[in-house]
N, C-alpha and C positions, 0 to 999 in steps of 0.2 A: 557104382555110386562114388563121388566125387567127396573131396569135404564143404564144398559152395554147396552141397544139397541138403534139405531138411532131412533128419531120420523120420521113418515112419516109423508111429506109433506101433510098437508089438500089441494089444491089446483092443482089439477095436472100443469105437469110444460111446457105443450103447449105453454103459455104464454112465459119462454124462449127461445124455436125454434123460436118461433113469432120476439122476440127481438134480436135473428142472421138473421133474414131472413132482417128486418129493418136497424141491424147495416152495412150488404152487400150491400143495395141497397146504402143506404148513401154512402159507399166508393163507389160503382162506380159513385154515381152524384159526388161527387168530384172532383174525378180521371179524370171524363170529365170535367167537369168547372176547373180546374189546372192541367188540361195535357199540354205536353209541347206548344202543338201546340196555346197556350193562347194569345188571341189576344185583345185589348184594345176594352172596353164595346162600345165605338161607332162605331170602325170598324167591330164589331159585329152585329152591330144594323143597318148601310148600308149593310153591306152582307143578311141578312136576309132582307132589305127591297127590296134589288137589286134581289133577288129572289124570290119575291115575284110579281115586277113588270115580271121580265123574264116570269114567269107561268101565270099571266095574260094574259100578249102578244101572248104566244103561245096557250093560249085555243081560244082569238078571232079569233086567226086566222084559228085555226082548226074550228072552228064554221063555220065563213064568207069561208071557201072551201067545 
């Protein structure tokens, strides 16, 4: 090797794909938590409780028939 030539990386660079594949997923949790449809953390938190009770209700009742 000359010094006109680049070093190769000692490390292959797997570790980069890794850190797009990390930086994509990031953007879409964002993208969902500040899409527009962004509704106030506690109207959040009754929606999700209120469906939670809903699937409750419907599994007893699928049970008790």
């Amino acid at each position: 090797m000359t010094s006109a030539e680049p070093a190769r990386p000692a490390v292959p660079r797997a570790r980069e794909v890794q850190a797009s594949v990390l930086a994509a997923f990031q953007l879409v949790e964002d993208a969902r938590y500040l899409g527009i449809d962004r509704r106030p953390r506690r109207r959040r938190v009754r929606a999700m409780a209120e469906r939670a009770i809903a699937d409750r209700k419907l599994a007893r009742d699928l049970r008790a028939s």
